[in-house]
N, C-alpha and C positions, 0 to 999 in steps of 0.2 A: 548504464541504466536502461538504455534502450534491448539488448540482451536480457538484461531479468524482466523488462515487461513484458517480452513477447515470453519468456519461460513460462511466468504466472500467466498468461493466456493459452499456452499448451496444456498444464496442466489443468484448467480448468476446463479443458477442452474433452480430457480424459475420461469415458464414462465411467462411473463408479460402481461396486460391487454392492452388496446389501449394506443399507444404509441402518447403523444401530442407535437405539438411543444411547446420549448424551451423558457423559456422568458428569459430575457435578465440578470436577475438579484436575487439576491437570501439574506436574513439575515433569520438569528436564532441562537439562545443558541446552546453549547456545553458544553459537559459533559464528563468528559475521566477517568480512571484509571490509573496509574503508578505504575510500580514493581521495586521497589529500592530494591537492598542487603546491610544487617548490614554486620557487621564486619562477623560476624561468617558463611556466607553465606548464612543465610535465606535470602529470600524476602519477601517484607512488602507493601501492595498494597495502595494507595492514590489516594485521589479523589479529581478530581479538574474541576471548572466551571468556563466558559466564553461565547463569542459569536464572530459569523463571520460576514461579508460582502463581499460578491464576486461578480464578474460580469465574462460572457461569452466572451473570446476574439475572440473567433474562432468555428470550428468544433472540435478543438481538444483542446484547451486551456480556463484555468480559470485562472485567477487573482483577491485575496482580501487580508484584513485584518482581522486577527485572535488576541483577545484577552484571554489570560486563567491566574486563581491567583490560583494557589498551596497554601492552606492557613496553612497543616502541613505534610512536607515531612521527620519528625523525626521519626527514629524509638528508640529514648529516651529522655530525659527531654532537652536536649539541644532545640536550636530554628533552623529550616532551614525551612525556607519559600521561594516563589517566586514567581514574576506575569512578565509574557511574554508577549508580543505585538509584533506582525512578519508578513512580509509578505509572503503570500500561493500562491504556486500556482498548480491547477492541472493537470495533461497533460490525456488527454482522447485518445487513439487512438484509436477504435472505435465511437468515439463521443461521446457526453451526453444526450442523448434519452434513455427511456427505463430503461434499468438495464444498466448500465454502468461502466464497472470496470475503475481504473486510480493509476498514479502514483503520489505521493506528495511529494511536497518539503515546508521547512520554515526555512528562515532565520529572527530576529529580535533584537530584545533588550532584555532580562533579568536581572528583580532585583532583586537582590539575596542575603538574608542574612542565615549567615549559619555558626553555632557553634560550636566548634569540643571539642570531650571531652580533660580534660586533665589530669594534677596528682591529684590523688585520685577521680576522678570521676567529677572534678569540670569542669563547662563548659566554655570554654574561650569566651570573648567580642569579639564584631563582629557587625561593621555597614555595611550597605546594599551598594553593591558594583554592579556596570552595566557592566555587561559582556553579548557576542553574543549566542545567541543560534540556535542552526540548528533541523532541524529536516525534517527525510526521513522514507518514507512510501507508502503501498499498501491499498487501499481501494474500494467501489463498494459505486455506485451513483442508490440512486433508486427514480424515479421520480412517485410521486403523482398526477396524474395529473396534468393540466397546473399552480394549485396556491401552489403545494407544493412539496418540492421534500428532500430524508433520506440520509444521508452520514455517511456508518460506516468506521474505519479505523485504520489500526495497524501500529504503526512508531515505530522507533528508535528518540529520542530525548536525545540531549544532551548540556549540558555546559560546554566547557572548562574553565580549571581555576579553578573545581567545583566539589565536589563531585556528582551532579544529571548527570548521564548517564544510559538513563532506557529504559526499553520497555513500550508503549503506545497504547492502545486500546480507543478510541475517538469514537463517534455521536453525530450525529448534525441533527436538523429537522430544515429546513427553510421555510418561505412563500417566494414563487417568484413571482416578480414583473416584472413590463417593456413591451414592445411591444413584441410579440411572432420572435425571430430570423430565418432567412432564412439559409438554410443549402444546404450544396449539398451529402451530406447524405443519403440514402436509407435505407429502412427497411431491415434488414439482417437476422442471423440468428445466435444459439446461441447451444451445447449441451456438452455432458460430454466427458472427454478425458483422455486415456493413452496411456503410450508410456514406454519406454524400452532405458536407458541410459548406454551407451555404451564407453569404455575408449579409446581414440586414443592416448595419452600421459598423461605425469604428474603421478599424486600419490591418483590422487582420480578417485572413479569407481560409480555409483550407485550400494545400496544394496538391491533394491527390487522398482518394478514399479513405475513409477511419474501418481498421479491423480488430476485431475482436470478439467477444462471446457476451451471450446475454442468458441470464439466469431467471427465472420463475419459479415460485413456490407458494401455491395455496393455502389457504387458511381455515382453522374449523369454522373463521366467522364468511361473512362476505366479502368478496375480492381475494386479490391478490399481491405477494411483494414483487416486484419487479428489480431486478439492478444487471446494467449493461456498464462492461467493461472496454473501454475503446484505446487505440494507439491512432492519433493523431496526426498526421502531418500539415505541419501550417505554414502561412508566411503571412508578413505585414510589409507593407507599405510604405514609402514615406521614411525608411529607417538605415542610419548608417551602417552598420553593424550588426551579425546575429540575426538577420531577418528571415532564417527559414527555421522556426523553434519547433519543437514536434512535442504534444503533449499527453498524457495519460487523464483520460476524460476518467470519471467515475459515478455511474448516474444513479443512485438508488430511487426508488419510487413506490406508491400503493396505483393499484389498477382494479379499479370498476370497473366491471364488463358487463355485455352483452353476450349471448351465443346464440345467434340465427343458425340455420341448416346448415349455412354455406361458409359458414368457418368462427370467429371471434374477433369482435369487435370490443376496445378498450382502450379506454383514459390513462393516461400514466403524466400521476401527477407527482413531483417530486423535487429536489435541487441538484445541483452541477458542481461536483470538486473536481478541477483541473491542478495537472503539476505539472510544472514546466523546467526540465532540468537543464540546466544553462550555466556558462562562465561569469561570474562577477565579479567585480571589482573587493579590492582589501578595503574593509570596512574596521580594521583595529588598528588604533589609536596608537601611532609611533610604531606598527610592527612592518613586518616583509613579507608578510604571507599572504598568498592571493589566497582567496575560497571558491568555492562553490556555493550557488544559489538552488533551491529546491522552490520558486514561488508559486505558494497553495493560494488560486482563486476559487473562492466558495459563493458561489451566486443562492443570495437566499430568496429570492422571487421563485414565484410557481413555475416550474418545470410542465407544461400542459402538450403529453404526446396523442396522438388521435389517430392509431392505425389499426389495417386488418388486412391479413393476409395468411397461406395456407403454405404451412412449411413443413419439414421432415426436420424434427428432434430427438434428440437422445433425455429419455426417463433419466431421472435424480436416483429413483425408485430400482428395484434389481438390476440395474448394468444393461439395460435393452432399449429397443428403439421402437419406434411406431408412429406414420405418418398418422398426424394428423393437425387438427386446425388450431391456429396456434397464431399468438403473435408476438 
Protein backbone atom coordinates (compact mmCIF):
# COMPACT_ATOMS: atom_id res chain seq x y z
CA UNK A 1 0.00 0.00 0.00
CA UNK A 2 2.65 2.20 0.94
CA UNK A 3 4.23 1.66 -2.85
CA UNK A 4 0.98 2.70 -4.56
CA UNK A 5 0.57 5.85 -2.29
CA UNK A 6 3.70 7.25 -3.00
CA UNK A 7 3.00 6.15 -7.03
CA UNK A 8 -0.48 8.10 -6.93
CA UNK A 9 1.71 10.94 -5.46
CA UNK A 10 4.26 10.92 -8.36
CA UNK A 11 1.87 10.84 -10.77
CA UNK A 12 0.07 13.47 -9.49
CA UNK A 13 3.15 15.23 -9.25
CA UNK A 14 3.42 14.92 -13.25
CA UNK A 15 2.68 18.19 -15.06
CA UNK A 16 -0.01 17.79 -17.38
CA UNK A 17 -0.32 18.61 -21.14
CA UNK A 18 -3.42 20.49 -22.55
CA UNK A 19 -6.15 19.98 -20.28
CA UNK A 20 -9.64 18.94 -22.68
CA UNK A 21 -12.92 19.17 -21.76
CA UNK A 22 -14.68 16.36 -20.08
CA UNK A 23 -17.01 14.03 -21.95
CA UNK A 24 -19.74 12.72 -20.45
CA UNK A 25 -19.04 9.10 -20.33
CA UNK A 26 -16.25 6.60 -20.10
CA UNK A 27 -15.99 2.07 -20.30
CA UNK A 28 -12.90 0.02 -20.27
CA UNK A 29 -11.33 -3.10 -18.75
CA UNK A 30 -9.86 -3.36 -15.41
CA UNK A 31 -7.26 -5.28 -14.03
CA UNK A 32 -6.31 -5.10 -10.14
CA UNK A 33 -4.06 -7.11 -7.59
CA UNK A 34 -5.06 -8.39 -4.15
CA UNK A 35 -2.94 -9.26 -1.14
CA UNK A 36 -4.61 -11.79 1.03
CA UNK A 37 -2.90 -13.39 4.27
CA UNK A 38 -2.60 -17.26 4.86
CA UNK A 39 -2.85 -18.45 8.06
CA UNK A 40 0.78 -18.12 8.88
CA UNK A 41 0.69 -14.39 8.02
CA UNK A 42 2.29 -14.20 4.75
CA UNK A 43 0.58 -12.39 1.95
CA UNK A 44 -0.21 -14.02 -1.31
CA UNK A 45 -1.05 -11.47 -4.29
CA UNK A 46 -4.09 -12.21 -6.85
CA UNK A 47 -5.01 -11.13 -9.91
CA UNK A 48 -8.15 -10.25 -11.10
CA UNK A 49 -10.03 -8.92 -14.43
CA UNK A 50 -13.06 -7.07 -15.23
CA UNK A 51 -14.61 -3.91 -16.62
CA UNK A 52 -16.44 -0.55 -15.91
CA UNK A 53 -19.10 1.94 -17.12
CA UNK A 54 -19.28 5.25 -15.59
CA UNK A 55 -20.75 8.48 -16.31
CA UNK A 56 -20.09 12.21 -15.10
CA UNK A 57 -22.73 13.52 -12.58
CA UNK A 58 -21.28 16.71 -11.78
CA UNK A 59 -17.98 18.72 -11.29
CA UNK A 60 -17.22 16.60 -8.64
CA UNK A 61 -19.07 13.44 -8.94
CA UNK A 62 -18.88 9.98 -11.00
CA UNK A 63 -21.35 7.24 -11.00
CA UNK A 64 -21.15 3.52 -12.68
CA UNK A 65 -20.87 0.03 -12.72
CA UNK A 66 -17.97 -2.18 -12.07
CA UNK A 67 -17.70 -5.69 -12.93
CA UNK A 68 -14.46 -7.92 -11.49
CA UNK A 69 -14.08 -12.23 -11.22
CA UNK A 70 -11.34 -13.32 -8.86
CA UNK A 71 -10.92 -16.67 -10.58
CA UNK A 72 -8.20 -17.95 -7.63
CA UNK A 73 -7.91 -16.33 -4.21
CA UNK A 74 -6.46 -19.84 -2.61
CA UNK A 75 -3.31 -19.74 -1.25
CA UNK A 76 -3.79 -23.85 -1.12
CA UNK A 77 -5.60 -26.64 -2.81
CA UNK A 78 -8.99 -25.74 -1.34
CA UNK A 79 -11.31 -23.52 -3.96
CA UNK A 80 -12.12 -19.69 -2.95
CA UNK A 81 -13.28 -17.83 -5.91
CA UNK A 82 -15.34 -14.78 -6.52
CA UNK A 83 -16.99 -12.34 -9.02
CA UNK A 84 -18.27 -8.93 -7.91
CA UNK A 85 -20.71 -6.65 -9.54
CA UNK A 86 -21.11 -2.97 -7.52
CA UNK A 87 -21.92 0.14 -7.83
CA UNK A 88 -18.85 3.00 -7.96
CA UNK A 89 -18.70 5.85 -7.29
CA UNK A 90 -16.00 8.68 -7.48
CA UNK A 91 -16.05 11.93 -5.59
CA UNK A 92 -13.45 14.35 -7.41
CA UNK A 93 -13.04 17.50 -5.45
CA UNK A 94 -10.93 19.35 -7.56
CA UNK A 95 -12.81 18.00 -10.58
CA UNK A 96 -12.07 15.53 -13.28
CA UNK A 97 -9.89 17.61 -15.77
CA UNK A 98 -6.26 16.96 -16.03
CA UNK A 99 -4.65 14.89 -13.25
CA UNK A 100 -7.33 14.37 -11.01
CA UNK A 101 -7.08 12.84 -7.63
CA UNK A 102 -10.50 11.21 -5.90
CA UNK A 103 -12.06 9.23 -3.41
CA UNK A 104 -13.83 5.72 -4.06
CA UNK A 105 -16.40 3.95 -2.79
CA UNK A 106 -18.23 0.44 -3.96
CA UNK A 107 -20.88 -1.28 -2.71
CA UNK A 108 -22.48 -4.61 -4.62
CA UNK A 109 -23.20 -8.12 -4.75
CA UNK A 110 -20.49 -10.83 -4.24
CA UNK A 111 -20.36 -14.65 -5.22
CA UNK A 112 -18.46 -16.35 -3.21
CA UNK A 113 -17.45 -19.78 -3.05
CA UNK A 114 -14.86 -20.52 -0.42
CA UNK A 115 -13.46 -23.73 1.21
CA UNK A 116 -11.79 -23.98 4.44
CA UNK A 117 -9.46 -26.68 5.30
CA UNK A 118 -10.23 -29.13 7.63
CA UNK A 119 -9.07 -32.51 9.70
CA UNK A 120 -6.19 -33.85 8.05
CA UNK A 121 -5.90 -31.32 5.40
CA UNK A 122 -9.11 -32.38 3.65
CA UNK A 123 -11.08 -29.48 2.13
CA UNK A 124 -14.61 -29.07 3.38
CA UNK A 125 -17.77 -28.54 0.59
CA UNK A 126 -18.93 -25.31 -0.19
CA UNK A 127 -21.58 -23.95 -2.55
CA UNK A 128 -21.47 -20.32 -3.74
CA UNK A 129 -23.19 -18.17 -1.34
CA UNK A 130 -24.23 -14.04 -2.26
CA UNK A 131 -22.95 -11.82 0.15
CA UNK A 132 -22.34 -7.66 -0.01
CA UNK A 133 -19.26 -6.32 -0.70
CA UNK A 134 -17.87 -2.79 0.05
CA UNK A 135 -15.11 -1.28 -1.02
CA UNK A 136 -13.16 2.16 -0.08
CA UNK A 137 -10.29 3.85 -1.59
CA UNK A 138 -7.90 6.70 -2.95
CA UNK A 139 -7.02 6.94 -6.51
CA UNK A 140 -5.78 9.71 -9.39
CA UNK A 141 -7.70 10.29 -12.79
CA UNK A 142 -5.47 10.94 -15.65
CA UNK A 143 -7.09 12.04 -18.72
CA UNK A 144 -5.78 11.36 -22.32
CA UNK A 145 -7.07 13.62 -24.08
CA UNK A 146 -10.71 14.20 -24.98
CA UNK A 147 -11.17 10.09 -26.14
CA UNK A 148 -9.36 8.50 -23.35
CA UNK A 149 -8.73 8.99 -19.87
CA UNK A 150 -6.22 6.20 -16.84
CA UNK A 151 -7.58 5.41 -13.36
CA UNK A 152 -5.11 3.94 -10.96
CA UNK A 153 -6.28 3.12 -7.57
CA UNK A 154 -5.61 1.65 -4.02
CA UNK A 155 -8.67 0.36 -1.80
CA UNK A 156 -9.55 -1.60 1.03
CA UNK A 157 -12.12 -4.28 -0.27
CA UNK A 158 -13.90 -6.55 1.79
CA UNK A 159 -16.61 -9.37 2.44
CA UNK A 160 -18.31 -9.87 5.38
CA UNK A 161 -19.24 -13.20 6.21
CA UNK A 162 -15.82 -14.17 4.41
CA UNK A 163 -12.56 -14.60 4.66
CA UNK A 164 -11.58 -12.04 1.47
CA UNK A 165 -10.57 -8.72 3.50
CA UNK A 166 -7.65 -7.30 1.53
CA UNK A 167 -5.70 -4.51 0.06
CA UNK A 168 -6.39 -3.64 -3.56
CA UNK A 169 -4.36 -1.82 -6.11
CA UNK A 170 -6.79 -1.49 -9.58
CA UNK A 171 -6.33 0.43 -13.34
CA UNK A 172 -8.51 0.94 -15.63
CA UNK A 173 -7.96 2.62 -19.20
CA UNK A 174 -11.18 3.78 -20.80
CA UNK A 175 -12.48 5.34 -24.19
CA UNK A 176 -14.69 8.26 -23.35
CA UNK A 177 -17.54 8.88 -25.17
CA UNK A 178 -20.65 11.49 -25.21
CA UNK A 179 -20.94 15.19 -25.81
CA UNK A 180 -17.93 17.12 -24.12
CA UNK A 181 -19.55 18.40 -20.48
CA UNK A 182 -19.80 22.04 -19.32
CA UNK A 183 -18.03 22.91 -16.04
CA UNK A 184 -17.69 25.79 -13.84
CA UNK A 185 -14.26 24.81 -13.27
CA UNK A 186 -11.07 26.68 -13.93
CA UNK A 187 -7.62 25.72 -14.64
CA UNK A 188 -5.78 25.64 -11.27
CA UNK A 189 -2.79 24.70 -10.18
CA UNK A 190 -1.14 21.70 -8.64
CA UNK A 191 2.57 21.14 -6.63
CA UNK A 192 4.41 19.23 -3.95
CA UNK A 193 3.68 19.60 -0.12
CA UNK A 194 4.87 19.21 3.47
CA UNK A 195 3.94 19.95 6.48
CA UNK A 196 4.81 19.05 10.34
CA UNK A 197 1.97 17.03 12.50
CA UNK A 198 1.48 18.28 15.62
CA UNK A 199 -0.24 16.55 18.88
CA UNK A 200 -3.09 18.72 20.54
CA UNK A 201 -4.54 15.45 22.39
CA UNK A 202 -4.99 11.69 22.33
CA UNK A 203 -2.16 9.06 22.05
CA UNK A 204 -1.00 9.59 18.70
CA UNK A 205 1.83 12.20 17.54
CA UNK A 206 3.48 12.19 14.09
CA UNK A 207 7.03 10.73 13.71
CA UNK A 208 8.54 12.45 11.07
CA UNK A 209 7.25 14.89 8.25
CA UNK A 210 3.92 14.35 5.96
CA UNK A 211 4.82 14.34 2.01
CA UNK A 212 2.80 14.83 -0.60
CA UNK A 213 1.04 17.20 -3.29
CA UNK A 214 -1.64 19.63 -2.94
CA UNK A 215 -4.02 20.61 -5.67
CA UNK A 216 -6.01 23.98 -6.54
CA UNK A 217 -8.56 24.73 -8.93
CA UNK A 218 -10.70 27.89 -9.30
CA UNK A 219 -14.06 28.63 -9.98
CA UNK A 220 -16.24 30.81 -12.26
CA UNK A 221 -17.92 31.71 -8.86
CA UNK A 222 -15.90 33.02 -5.72
CA UNK A 223 -13.06 30.95 -4.08
CA UNK A 224 -11.42 28.13 -4.61
CA UNK A 225 -11.45 24.02 -4.26
CA UNK A 226 -8.42 23.02 -2.43
CA UNK A 227 -7.40 19.17 -1.77
CA UNK A 228 -4.00 18.08 -0.31
CA UNK A 229 -2.79 14.59 -0.53
CA UNK A 230 -0.37 13.56 2.34
CA UNK A 231 1.61 10.17 3.30
CA UNK A 232 1.82 10.14 6.89
CA UNK A 233 4.08 8.70 9.24
CA UNK A 234 2.79 8.29 12.94
CA UNK A 235 3.13 6.68 16.14
CA UNK A 236 1.07 6.27 19.35
CA UNK A 237 1.77 5.90 22.65
CA UNK A 238 0.76 3.85 25.51
CA UNK A 239 0.28 0.83 22.86
CA UNK A 240 1.49 -2.86 22.76
CA UNK A 241 1.68 -3.49 19.40
CA UNK A 242 1.79 -1.84 15.83
CA UNK A 243 2.55 1.60 17.37
CA UNK A 244 4.24 3.19 14.30
CA UNK A 245 0.95 3.17 11.63
CA UNK A 246 1.70 5.42 8.70
CA UNK A 247 -1.48 6.89 7.20
CA UNK A 248 -2.77 8.49 3.86
CA UNK A 249 -4.27 11.85 4.96
CA UNK A 250 -6.89 13.11 2.25
CA UNK A 251 -7.95 16.73 2.83
CA UNK A 252 -10.43 18.24 0.40
CA UNK A 253 -11.60 21.71 1.21
CA UNK A 254 -13.33 25.25 -0.32
CA UNK A 255 -10.77 28.43 0.22
CA UNK A 256 -11.95 32.08 0.54
CA UNK A 257 -9.20 34.24 -0.22
CA UNK A 258 -7.60 37.27 -0.01
CA UNK A 259 -4.90 38.62 -2.51
CA UNK A 260 -2.81 41.47 -1.01
CA UNK A 261 0.45 42.58 -3.26
CA UNK A 262 2.60 40.31 -1.42
CA UNK A 263 1.23 37.10 -2.12
CA UNK A 264 -2.42 35.10 -0.95
CA UNK A 265 -3.99 34.87 1.82
CA UNK A 266 -6.78 31.81 2.45
CA UNK A 267 -9.26 29.96 4.58
CA UNK A 268 -9.39 26.40 3.89
CA UNK A 269 -12.21 24.95 5.33
CA UNK A 270 -13.06 21.37 4.81
CA UNK A 271 -12.96 17.60 6.45
CA UNK A 272 -10.11 14.90 7.06
CA UNK A 273 -10.23 11.14 5.50
CA UNK A 274 -7.47 9.25 6.99
CA UNK A 275 -6.66 5.35 6.05
CA UNK A 276 -4.68 3.49 7.92
CA UNK A 277 -3.42 0.11 6.45
CA UNK A 278 -2.65 -2.27 9.03
CA UNK A 279 -2.77 -6.11 10.26
CA UNK A 280 -5.82 -7.40 12.08
CA UNK A 281 -7.02 -9.86 13.60
CA UNK A 282 -9.73 -12.82 12.05
CA UNK A 283 -12.86 -11.42 12.59
CA UNK A 284 -14.95 -14.68 10.76
CA UNK A 285 -16.86 -16.76 12.66
CA UNK A 286 -15.25 -20.50 13.03
CA UNK A 287 -12.71 -19.57 9.99
CA UNK A 288 -8.65 -19.50 9.74
CA UNK A 289 -8.20 -16.68 7.92
CA UNK A 290 -6.30 -13.67 9.17
CA UNK A 291 -7.35 -10.32 7.17
CA UNK A 292 -6.37 -7.11 6.52
CA UNK A 293 -7.84 -3.82 8.00
CA UNK A 294 -8.13 -0.62 5.80
CA UNK A 295 -9.68 1.84 9.01
CA UNK A 296 -11.31 4.90 7.16
CA UNK A 297 -11.47 7.94 9.97
CA UNK A 298 -13.70 10.53 8.54
CA UNK A 299 -13.44 13.57 10.90
CA UNK A 300 -16.83 15.61 10.08
CA UNK A 301 -15.98 18.93 12.16
CA UNK A 302 -14.50 21.95 10.21
CA UNK A 303 -11.19 21.46 8.91
CA UNK A 304 -10.25 25.62 9.41
CA UNK A 305 -6.49 26.10 7.69
CA UNK A 306 -5.24 29.95 7.92
CA UNK A 307 -2.13 30.22 5.66
CA UNK A 308 0.11 32.42 3.23
CA UNK A 309 2.81 32.02 1.72
CA UNK A 310 4.83 32.38 -1.82
CA UNK A 311 5.82 29.31 -3.63
CA UNK A 312 6.81 28.07 -7.24
CA UNK A 313 3.92 25.72 -8.89
CA UNK A 314 3.26 23.96 -11.72
CA UNK A 315 -0.16 25.22 -14.07
CA UNK A 316 -3.06 22.39 -14.23
CA UNK A 317 -3.37 24.55 -17.42
CA UNK A 318 -0.85 23.87 -20.61
CA UNK A 319 2.13 21.76 -18.93
CA UNK A 320 4.17 24.92 -17.58
CA UNK A 321 5.17 26.51 -14.63
CA UNK A 322 5.29 30.20 -13.11
CA UNK A 323 6.37 31.39 -9.86
CA UNK A 324 3.96 32.90 -8.19
CA UNK A 325 1.84 33.64 -4.96
CA UNK A 326 0.26 30.89 -4.07
CA UNK A 327 -0.82 28.90 -1.16
Amino acid sequence: MRTLTLLVIALACVPPGRVAAQRRARIGPTVSSISIEDGSGSSHSFTSFGASVAFLTGDDGELGIGVSRYGDLSSNNCVRQMTFVGLESNYYPVGPKGIAPYASSAIGLARVTDQDVGFLGICSSAAPTSEIGLGFGLGVRLNIGPQATALVEGRFFQVPNSAIQALEGRANVSIAFGSPRKTELLNGTLGPAVGILTRLGGSMEGRGPTLGVRFRRDTKKAGSLGLQIDYAPLRLSNCPSNCEPAAVLFAPGYEPSLRPSWGRLYFDLGFLLAGFPSPGSDRRAGGRHPEREFNHVERQQPRVVVAAEHRRECLSAPGRCQHQPEG
